[in-house]
C-alpha positions, 0 to 999 in steps of 0.5 A, spaced: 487 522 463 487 528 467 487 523 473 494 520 471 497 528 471 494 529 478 497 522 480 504 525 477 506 531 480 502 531 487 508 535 491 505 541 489 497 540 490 493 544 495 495 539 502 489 533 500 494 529 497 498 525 503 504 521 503 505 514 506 511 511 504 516 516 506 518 514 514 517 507 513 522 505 511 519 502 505 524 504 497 530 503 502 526 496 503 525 494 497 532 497 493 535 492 498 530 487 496 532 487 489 539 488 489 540 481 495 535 479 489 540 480 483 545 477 486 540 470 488 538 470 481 546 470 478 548 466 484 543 460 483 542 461 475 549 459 474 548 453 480 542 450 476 545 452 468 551 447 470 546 443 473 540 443 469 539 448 463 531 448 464 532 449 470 536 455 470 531 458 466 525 456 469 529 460 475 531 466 471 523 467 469 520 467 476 525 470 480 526 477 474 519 477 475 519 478 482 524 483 481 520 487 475 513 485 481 517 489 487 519 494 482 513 497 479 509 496 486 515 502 489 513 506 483 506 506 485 506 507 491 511 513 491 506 515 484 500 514 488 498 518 495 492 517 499 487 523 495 481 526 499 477 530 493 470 531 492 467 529 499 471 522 498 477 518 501 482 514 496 486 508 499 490 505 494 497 503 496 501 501 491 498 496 486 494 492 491 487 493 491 484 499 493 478 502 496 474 509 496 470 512 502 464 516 503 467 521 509 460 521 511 461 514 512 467 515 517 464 513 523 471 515 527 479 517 526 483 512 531 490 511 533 492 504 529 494 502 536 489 497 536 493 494 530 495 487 533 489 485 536 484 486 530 488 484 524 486 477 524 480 480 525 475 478 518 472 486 517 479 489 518 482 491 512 490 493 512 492 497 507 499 498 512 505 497 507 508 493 512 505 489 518 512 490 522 509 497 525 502 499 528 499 503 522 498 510 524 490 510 523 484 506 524 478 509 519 471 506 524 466 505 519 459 508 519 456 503 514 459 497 513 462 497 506 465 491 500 472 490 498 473 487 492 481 483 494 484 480 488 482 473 484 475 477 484 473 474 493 469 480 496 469 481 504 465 486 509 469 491 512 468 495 518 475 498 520 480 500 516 488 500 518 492 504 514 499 509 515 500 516 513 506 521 514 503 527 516 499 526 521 497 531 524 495 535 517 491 528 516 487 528 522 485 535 522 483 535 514 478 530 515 475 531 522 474 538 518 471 535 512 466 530 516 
């Protein structure tokens, strides 16, 4: 429980909490994408009810779910910051899975420039919110480590991609808690 209140009012803390979402664009996004989905759904809803009534609801089900999906990922990535406490580093962005990181096992902090070349790359994990844009940071790891993807299917990592708003404050607090 005491998580879920750290999590809620981070604006506050004391600068080991860090934002991803606000420079990239991301709820303006996601806001457009659900009002071009409302009026998608209405629009070929009422196409396929004339049509087949089955289908209008098989239609309506999956694309309101697609709606409620982007949604609830919106509110978790704007809920949930990147948190370093405790000598650890969480990456959790939005409710895709996340990882933590020992800071003993950061190897080096680089510039995500490397970001398009290496993506393909099976040890790479990319915990960027789009692929559009390089991400801000590359995490070098030390040891390689685990991540557990979805549907259960592990895969060695090695390098992390992931952005972050602050820069600047990012860098100098790990380079300082190493």
């Amino acid at each position: 429980m005491e998580k879920a209140a750290e999590w809620k009012d981070y604006e506050g803390k004391e600068g080991n909490l860090f934002t991803y979402h606000k420079q990239s664009g991301y709820v303006g996004f996601i806001w457009a994408m659900v009002g071009v989905m409302v009026l998608e759904t209405a629009g070929v809803s009422y196409l396929l009810y004339n049509w087949s009534p089955i289908l209008h609801w098989i239609h309506l089900v999956l694309s309101l779910s697609v709606v409620v999906f982007m949604l609830v990922d919106l509110r978790a990535v704007t809920r949930h910051p990147i948190l370093i406490k405790n000598n650890e580093l969480t990456l959790k962005i939005g409710i895709r899975p996340g990882v933590t990181i020992s800071l003993e096992n950061i190897k080096e902090l680089k510039n995500g420039s490397e970001y398009q070349e290496s993506r393909k790359n099976k040890e790479v994990l990319d915990l960027s919110l789009f692929s559009f844009d390089d991400p801000t940071f590359e995490i070098v790891l030390e040891q390689q480590m685990v991540d557990k993807a979805m549907f259960g299917k592990t895969k060695p990592i090695t390098r992390i991609f992931f952005s972050v708003d602050d820069k600047a404050a990012f860098s100098t607090m790990i380079k300082e808690m190493r």
